[in-house]
LOKOL-539744 format. One line per 4 residues: their letters; for each residue x, y, z of N, C-alpha, C. Coordinates in Angstrom, 2 decimals, padded with zeros to 5 digits. Layout:
<nodes>
a) X/Y/Z/X/Y/Z/X/Y/Z | ...
</nodes>
This chain:
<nodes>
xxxx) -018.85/002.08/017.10/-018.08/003.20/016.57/-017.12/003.71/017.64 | -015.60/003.78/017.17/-015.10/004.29/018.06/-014.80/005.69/017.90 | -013.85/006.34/019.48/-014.07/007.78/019.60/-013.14/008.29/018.21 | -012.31/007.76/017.77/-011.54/008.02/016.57/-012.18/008.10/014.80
xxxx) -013.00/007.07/015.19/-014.47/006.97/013.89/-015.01/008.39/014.18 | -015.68/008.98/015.19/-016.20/010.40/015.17/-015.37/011.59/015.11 | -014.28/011.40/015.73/-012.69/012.97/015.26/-012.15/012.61/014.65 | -012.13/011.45/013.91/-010.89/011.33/012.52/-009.69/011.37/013.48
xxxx) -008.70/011.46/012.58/-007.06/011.08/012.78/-006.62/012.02/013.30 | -005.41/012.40/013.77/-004.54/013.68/014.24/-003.47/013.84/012.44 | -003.72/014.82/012.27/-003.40/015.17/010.58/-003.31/016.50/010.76 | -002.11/016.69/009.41/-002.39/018.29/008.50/-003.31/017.92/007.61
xxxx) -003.52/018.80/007.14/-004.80/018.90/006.03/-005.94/019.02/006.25 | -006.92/019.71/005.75/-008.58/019.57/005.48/-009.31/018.53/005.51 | -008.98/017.90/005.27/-009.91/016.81/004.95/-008.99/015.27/005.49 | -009.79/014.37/005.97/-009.28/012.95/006.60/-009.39/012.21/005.58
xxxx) -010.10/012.37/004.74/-010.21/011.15/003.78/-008.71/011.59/002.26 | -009.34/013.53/001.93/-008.37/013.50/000.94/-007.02/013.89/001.43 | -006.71/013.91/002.75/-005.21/014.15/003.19/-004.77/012.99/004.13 | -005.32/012.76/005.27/-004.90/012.04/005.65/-004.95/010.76/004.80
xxxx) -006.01/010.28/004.73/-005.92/009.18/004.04/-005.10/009.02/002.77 | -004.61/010.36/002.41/-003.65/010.23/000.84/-002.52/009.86/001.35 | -002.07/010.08/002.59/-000.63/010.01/002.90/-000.82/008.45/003.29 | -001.95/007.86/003.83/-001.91/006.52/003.88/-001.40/005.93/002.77
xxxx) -002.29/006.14/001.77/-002.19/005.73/000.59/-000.70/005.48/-000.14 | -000.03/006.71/-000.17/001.48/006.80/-000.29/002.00/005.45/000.70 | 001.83/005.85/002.09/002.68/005.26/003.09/002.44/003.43/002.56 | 001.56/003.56/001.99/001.65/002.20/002.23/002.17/001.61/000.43
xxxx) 002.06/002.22/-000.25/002.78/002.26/-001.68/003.99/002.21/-001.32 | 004.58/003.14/-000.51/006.06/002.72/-000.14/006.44/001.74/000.65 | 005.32/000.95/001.25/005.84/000.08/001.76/005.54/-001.41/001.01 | 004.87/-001.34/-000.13/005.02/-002.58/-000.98/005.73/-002.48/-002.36
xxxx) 006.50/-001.43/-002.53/007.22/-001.28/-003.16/009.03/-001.30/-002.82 | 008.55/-001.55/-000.92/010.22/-001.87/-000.07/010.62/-000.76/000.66 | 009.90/000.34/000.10/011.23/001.71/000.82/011.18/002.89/-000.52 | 012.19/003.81/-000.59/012.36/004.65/-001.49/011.94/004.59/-002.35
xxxx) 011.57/005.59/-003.22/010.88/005.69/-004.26/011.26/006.46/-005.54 | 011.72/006.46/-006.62/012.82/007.08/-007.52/011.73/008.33/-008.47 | 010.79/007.37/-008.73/009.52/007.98/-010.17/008.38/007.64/-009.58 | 007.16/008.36/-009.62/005.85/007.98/-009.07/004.94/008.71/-010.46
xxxx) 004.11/008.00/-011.50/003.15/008.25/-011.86/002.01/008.31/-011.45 | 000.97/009.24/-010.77/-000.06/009.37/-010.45/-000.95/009.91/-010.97 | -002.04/008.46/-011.32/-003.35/008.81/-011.76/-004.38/009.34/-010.52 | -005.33/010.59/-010.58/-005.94/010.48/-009.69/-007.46/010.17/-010.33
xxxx) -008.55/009.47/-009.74/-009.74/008.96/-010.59/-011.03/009.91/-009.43 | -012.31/010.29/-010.08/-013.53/010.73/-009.34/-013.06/011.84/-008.93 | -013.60/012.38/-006.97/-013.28/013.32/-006.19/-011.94/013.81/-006.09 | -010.97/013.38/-006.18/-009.57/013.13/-005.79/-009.43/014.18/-006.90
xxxx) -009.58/013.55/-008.29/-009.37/014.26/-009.60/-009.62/015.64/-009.56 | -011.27/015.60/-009.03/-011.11/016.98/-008.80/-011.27/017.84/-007.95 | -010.68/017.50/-007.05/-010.70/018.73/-005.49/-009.26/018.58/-005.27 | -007.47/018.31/-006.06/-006.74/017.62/-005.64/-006.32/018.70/-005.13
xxxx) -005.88/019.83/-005.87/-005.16/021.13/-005.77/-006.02/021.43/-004.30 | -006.66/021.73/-004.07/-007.36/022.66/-003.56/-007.32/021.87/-001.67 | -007.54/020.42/-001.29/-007.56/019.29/-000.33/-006.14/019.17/-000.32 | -004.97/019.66/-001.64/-003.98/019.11/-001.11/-003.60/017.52/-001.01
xxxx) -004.27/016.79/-001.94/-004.52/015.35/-002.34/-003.23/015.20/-002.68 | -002.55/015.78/-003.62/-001.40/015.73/-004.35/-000.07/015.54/-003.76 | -000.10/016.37/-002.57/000.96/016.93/-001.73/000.84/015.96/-000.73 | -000.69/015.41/-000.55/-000.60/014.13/000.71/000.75/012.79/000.02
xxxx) -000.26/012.92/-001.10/000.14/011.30/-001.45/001.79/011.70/-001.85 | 002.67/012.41/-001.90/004.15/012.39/-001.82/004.23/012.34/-000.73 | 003.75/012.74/000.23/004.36/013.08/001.76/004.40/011.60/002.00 | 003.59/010.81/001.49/003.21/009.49/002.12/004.37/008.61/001.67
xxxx) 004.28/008.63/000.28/005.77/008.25/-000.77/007.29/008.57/-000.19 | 007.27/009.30/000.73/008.60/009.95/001.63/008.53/009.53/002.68 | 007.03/009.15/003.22/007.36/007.74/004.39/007.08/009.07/005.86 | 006.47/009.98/005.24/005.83/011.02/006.42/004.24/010.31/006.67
xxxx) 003.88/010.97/008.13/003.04/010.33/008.49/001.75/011.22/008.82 | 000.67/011.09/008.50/-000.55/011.95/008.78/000.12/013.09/009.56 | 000.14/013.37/010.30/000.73/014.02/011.63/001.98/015.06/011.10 | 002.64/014.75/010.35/003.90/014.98/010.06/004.10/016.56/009.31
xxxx) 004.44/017.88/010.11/004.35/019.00/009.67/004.96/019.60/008.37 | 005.74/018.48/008.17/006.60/018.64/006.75/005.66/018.72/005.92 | 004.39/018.09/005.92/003.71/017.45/005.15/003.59/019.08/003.76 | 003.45/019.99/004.23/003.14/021.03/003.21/004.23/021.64/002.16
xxxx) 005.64/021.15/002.54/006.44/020.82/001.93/007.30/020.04/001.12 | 005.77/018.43/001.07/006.81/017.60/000.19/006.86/017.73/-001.16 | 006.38/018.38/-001.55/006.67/018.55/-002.61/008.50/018.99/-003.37 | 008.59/019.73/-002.54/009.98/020.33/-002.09/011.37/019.39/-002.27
xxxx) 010.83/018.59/-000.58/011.60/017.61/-000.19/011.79/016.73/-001.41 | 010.63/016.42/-001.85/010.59/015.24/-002.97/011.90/015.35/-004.01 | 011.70/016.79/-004.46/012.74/017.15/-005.62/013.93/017.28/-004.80 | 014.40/017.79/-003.44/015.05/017.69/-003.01/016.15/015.75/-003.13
xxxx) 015.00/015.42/-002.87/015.31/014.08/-002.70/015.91/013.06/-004.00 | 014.97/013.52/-005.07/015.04/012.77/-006.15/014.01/012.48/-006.92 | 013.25/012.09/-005.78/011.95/011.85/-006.53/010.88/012.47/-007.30 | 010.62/011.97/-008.35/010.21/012.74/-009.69/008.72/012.36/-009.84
xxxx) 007.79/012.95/-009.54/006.06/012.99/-009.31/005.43/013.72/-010.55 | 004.52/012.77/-011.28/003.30/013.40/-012.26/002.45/012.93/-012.28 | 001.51/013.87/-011.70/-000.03/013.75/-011.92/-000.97/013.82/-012.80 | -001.86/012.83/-013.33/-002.58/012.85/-014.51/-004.19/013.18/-013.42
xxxx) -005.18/012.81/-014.52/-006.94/013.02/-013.60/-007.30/012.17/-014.93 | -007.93/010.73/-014.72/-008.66/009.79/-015.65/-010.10/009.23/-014.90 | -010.49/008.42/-015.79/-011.85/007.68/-015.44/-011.31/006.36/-015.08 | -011.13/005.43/-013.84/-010.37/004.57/-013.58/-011.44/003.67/-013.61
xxxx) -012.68/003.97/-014.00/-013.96/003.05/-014.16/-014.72/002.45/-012.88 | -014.86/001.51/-012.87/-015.58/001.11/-011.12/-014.87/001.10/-010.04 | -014.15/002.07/-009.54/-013.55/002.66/-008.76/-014.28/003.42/-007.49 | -013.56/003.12/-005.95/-014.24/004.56/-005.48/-013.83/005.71/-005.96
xxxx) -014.70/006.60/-005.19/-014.01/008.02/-005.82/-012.96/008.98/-005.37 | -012.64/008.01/-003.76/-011.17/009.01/-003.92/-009.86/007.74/-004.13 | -009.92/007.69/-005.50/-009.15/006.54/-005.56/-007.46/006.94/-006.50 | -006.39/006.26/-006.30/-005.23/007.11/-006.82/-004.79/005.58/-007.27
xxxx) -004.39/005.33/-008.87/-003.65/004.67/-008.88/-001.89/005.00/-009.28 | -000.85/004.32/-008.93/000.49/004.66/-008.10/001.06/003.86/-009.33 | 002.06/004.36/-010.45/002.95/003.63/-010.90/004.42/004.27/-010.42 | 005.03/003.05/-009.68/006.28/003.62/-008.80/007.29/002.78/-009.71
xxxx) 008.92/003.83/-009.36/010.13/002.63/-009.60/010.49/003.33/-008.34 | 011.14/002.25/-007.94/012.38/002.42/-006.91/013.69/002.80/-007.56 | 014.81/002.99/-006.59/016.25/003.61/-006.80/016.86/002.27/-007.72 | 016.14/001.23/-007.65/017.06/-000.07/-007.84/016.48/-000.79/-009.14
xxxx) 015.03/000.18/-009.60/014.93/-000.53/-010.90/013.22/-001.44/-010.82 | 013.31/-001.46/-009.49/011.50/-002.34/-009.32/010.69/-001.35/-009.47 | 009.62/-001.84/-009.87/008.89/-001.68/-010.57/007.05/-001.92/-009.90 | 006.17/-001.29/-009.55/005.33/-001.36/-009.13/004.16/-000.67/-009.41
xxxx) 002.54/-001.01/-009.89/001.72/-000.36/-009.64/000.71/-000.83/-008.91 | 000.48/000.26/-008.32/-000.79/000.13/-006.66/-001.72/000.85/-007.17 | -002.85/000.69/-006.99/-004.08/001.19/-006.87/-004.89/001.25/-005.34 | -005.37/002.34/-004.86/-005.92/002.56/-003.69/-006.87/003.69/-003.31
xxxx) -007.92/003.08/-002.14/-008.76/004.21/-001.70/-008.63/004.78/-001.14 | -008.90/006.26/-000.67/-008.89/006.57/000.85/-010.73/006.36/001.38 | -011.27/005.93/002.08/-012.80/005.28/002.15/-013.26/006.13/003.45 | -012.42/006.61/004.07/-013.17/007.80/005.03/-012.20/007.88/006.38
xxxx) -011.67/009.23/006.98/-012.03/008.67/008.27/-010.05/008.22/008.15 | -009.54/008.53/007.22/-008.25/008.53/007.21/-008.01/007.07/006.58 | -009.00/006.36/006.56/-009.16/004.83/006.58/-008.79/004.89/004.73 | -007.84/003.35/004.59/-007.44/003.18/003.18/-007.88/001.85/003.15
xxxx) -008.23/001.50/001.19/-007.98/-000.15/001.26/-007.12/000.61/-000.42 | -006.21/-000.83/-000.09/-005.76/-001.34/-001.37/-006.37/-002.33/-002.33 | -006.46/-001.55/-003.45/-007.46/-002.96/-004.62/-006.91/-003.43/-005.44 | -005.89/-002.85/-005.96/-004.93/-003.36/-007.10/-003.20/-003.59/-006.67
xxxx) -002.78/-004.36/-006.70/-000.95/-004.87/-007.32/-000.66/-005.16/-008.43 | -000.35/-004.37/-009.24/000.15/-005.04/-010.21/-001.15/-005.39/-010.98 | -001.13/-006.63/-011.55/-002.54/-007.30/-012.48/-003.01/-007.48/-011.45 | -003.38/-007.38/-010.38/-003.78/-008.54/-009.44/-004.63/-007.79/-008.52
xxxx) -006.04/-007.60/-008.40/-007.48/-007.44/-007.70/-006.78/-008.24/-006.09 | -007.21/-007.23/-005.15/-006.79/-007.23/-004.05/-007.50/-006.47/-003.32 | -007.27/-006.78/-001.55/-008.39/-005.94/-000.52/-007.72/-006.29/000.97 | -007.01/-004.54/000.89/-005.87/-004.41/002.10/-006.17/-003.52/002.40
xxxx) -006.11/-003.56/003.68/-006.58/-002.20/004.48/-005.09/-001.51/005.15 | -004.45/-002.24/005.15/-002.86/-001.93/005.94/-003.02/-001.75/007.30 | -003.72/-002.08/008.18/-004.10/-002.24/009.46/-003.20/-003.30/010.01 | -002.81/-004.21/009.62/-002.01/-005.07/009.75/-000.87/-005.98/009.25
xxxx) -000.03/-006.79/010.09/001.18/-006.71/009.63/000.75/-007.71/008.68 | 001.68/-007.72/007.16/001.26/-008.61/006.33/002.31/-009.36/005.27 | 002.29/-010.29/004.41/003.23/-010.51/003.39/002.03/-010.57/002.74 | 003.25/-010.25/001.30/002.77/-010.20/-000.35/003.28/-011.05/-000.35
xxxx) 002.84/-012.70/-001.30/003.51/-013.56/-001.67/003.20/-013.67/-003.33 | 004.20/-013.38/-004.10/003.53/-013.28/-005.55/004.46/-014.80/-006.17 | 003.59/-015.96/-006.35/003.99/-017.52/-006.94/003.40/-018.00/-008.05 | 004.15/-018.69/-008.49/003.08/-019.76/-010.24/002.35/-020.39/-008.90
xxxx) 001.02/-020.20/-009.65/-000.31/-021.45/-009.04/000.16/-022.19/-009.19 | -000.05/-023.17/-008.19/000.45/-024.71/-008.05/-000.19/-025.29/-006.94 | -000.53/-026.67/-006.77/-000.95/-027.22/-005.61/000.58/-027.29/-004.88 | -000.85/-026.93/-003.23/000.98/-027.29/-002.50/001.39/-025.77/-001.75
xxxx) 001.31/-024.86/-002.71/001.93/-023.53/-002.34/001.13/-022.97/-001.19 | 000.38/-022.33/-001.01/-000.59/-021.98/-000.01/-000.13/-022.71/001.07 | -000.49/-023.94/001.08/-000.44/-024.89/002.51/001.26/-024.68/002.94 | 001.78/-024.84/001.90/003.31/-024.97/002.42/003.54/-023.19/003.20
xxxx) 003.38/-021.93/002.65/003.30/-020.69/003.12/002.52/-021.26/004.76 | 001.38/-021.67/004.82/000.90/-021.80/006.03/001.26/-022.10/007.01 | 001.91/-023.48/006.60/002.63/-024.04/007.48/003.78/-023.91/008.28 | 004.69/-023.25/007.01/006.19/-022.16/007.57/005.36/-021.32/008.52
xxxx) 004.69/-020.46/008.74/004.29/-019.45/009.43/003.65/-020.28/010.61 | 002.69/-021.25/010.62/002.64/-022.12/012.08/003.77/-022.35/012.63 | 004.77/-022.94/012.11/005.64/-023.36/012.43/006.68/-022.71/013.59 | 006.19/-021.39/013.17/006.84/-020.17/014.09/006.02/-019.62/014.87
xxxx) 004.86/-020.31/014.79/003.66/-019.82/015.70/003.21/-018.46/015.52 | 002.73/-017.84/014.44/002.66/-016.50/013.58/001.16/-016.92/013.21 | 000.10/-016.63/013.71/-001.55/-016.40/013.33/-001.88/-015.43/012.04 | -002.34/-016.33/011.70/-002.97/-015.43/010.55/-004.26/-015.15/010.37
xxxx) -004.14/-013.77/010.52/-005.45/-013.05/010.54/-007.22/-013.16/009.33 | -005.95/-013.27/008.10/-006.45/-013.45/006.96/-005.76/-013.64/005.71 | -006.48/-013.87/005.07/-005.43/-014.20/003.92/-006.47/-014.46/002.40 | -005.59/-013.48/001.26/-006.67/-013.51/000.02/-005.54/-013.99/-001.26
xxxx) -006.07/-014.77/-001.97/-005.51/-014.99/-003.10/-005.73/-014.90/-004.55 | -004.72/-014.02/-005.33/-005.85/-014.00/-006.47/-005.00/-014.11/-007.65 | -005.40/-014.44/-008.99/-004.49/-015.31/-010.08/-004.80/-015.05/-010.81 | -003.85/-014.84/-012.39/-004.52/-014.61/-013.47/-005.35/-015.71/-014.12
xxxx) -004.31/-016.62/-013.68/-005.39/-017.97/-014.48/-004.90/-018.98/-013.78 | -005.70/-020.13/-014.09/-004.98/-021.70/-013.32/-003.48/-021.76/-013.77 | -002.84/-022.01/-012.77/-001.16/-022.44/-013.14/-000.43/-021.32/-013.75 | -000.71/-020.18/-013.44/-000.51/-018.75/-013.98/-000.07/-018.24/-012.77
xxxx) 000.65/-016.54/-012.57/001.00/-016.06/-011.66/-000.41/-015.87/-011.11 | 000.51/-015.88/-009.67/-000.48/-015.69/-008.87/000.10/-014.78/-007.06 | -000.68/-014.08/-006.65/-000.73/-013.38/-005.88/-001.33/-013.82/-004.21 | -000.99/-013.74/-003.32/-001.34/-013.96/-002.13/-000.98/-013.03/-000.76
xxxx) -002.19/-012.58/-000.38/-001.86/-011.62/001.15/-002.22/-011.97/002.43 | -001.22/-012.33/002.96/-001.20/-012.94/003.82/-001.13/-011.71/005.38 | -002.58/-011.59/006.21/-002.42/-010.78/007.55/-002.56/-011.55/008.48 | -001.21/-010.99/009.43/-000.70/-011.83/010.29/-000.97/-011.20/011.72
xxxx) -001.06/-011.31/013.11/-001.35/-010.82/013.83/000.22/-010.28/014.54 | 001.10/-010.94/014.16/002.31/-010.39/014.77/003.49/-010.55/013.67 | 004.50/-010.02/013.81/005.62/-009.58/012.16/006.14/-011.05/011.78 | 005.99/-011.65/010.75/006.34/-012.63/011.23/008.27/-013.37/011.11
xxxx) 008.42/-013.59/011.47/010.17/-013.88/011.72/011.16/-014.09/010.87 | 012.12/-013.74/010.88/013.01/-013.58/009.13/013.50/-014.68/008.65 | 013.06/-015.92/009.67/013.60/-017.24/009.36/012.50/-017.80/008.21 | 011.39/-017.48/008.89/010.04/-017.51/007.51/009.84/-016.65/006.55
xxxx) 009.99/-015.42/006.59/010.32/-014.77/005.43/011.05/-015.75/004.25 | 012.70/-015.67/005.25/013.37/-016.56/003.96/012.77/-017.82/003.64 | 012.76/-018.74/004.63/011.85/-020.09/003.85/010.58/-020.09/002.78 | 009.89/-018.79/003.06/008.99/-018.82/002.40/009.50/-018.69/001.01
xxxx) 010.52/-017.31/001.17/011.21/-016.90/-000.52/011.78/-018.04/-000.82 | 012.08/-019.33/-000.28/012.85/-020.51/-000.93/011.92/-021.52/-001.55 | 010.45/-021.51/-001.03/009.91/-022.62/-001.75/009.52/-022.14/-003.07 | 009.41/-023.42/-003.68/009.44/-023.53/-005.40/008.52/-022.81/-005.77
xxxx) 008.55/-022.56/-006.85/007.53/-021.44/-007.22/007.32/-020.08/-006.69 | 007.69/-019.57/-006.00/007.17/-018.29/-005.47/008.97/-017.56/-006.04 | 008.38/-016.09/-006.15/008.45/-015.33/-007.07/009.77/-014.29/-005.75 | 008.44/-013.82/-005.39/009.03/-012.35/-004.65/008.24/-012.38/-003.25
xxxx) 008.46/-012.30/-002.17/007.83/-012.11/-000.69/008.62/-010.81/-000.44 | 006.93/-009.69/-000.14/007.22/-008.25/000.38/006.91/-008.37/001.72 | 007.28/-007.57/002.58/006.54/-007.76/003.76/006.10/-006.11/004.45 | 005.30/-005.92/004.66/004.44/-004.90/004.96/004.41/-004.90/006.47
xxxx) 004.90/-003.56/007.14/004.07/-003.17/008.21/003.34/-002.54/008.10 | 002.61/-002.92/009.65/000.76/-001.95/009.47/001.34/-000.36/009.58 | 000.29/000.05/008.62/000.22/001.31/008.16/-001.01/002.09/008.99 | -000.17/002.40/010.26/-001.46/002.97/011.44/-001.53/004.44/011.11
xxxx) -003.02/004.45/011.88/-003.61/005.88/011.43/-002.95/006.84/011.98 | -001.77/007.00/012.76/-001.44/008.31/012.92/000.43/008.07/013.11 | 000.73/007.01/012.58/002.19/006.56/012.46/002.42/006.35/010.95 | 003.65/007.27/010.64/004.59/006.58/009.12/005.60/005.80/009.86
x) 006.41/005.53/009.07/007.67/005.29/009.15/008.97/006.03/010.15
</nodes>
């Protein structure tokens, strides 16, 4: 356990899990959704649902969506900023079913028309995982630097992603893949130990089949954007 596991994060808010960790949550919604954020539907599911007003759950997860960071004194004003900005936030409270309980799922558009929904925890301790993209069952902690690779299943794809990224000498930490069906879209997260280079980025977006490559920086516990 480290000394940060026992004091939690450097944060506004009450609580590490329903503030800090909400702004994770945001921060990192905005970062697999690219950047800016136009519309945010937010479901909140369990604890979240109902302590939001009161923890300031609500107000995390825009601050996070605006790309503020645990730390970030604005934080009690994004709501503000938000409308200031553009961005247009509604909060619902549902049963999201086998869910943890401080769990928020995120239907975002961007300024440009994309289109995204995230689902995510905050699990303690400021600490987040991501479980949902889109259709697609997933398990991201944002600790590290990463690509989204969303491709038609196909043999071939995986290894070829791998290989571009050896190629540049880019380690990969880990990596999960998950599909609706054989030869169906399919999803892949790829954590890398260092960013990996824009020459692979693009090669990757060029091989056949693949869709869309996001690329994610780590979403550290006391850094936004």
């Amino acid at each position: 356990m480290s000394v940060f596991d026992i004091i939690g994060p450097i944060m506004i808010g009450p609580s590490s899990s329903h503030t800090a960790g909400a702004v994770r949550l945001g921060l990192a919604a905005r970062a697999i959704i690219g950047g800016q954020v136009s519309r945010a539907d937010i479901t909140l599911h369990g604890s979240f649902a109902e302590t939001y007003h009161g923890h300031g759950t609500d107000i995390a997860l825009v601050a996070g969506l605006l790309g503020m960071s645990p730390d970030d004194e604005r934080i009690p004003n994004a709501m503000q900023i938000a409308q200031e900005q553009g961005l247009r936030v509604g909060f619902h409270r549902a049963d999201l079913g086998d869910a943890h309980p401080n769990s928020a799922q995120m239907e975002l558009v961007s300024p440009d028309g994309v289109k995204r929904s995230i689902r995510g925890a905050s699990v303690g301790g400021g600490s987040i995982l991501i479980t949902k993209i889109d259709q697609f069952t997933v398990d991201f902690t944002g600790e590290n630097h990463a690509l989204v690779v969303s491709y038609k299943d196909q043999p071939g794809i995986i290894a070829k992603i791998t290989s571009l990224l050896a190629a540049e000498n880019v380690n990969i930490a880990a990596m999960r893949v998950s599909r609706e069906a054989k030869h169906s879209k399919a999803l892949a997260i790829v954590e890398l130990d260092q960013p990996a280079p824009e020459k692979s980025i693009t090669r990757i977006s060029q091989v056949p089949s693949v869709d869309t490559v996001m690329v994610l920086p780590p979403i550290s516990l006391e850094e936004g954007e």
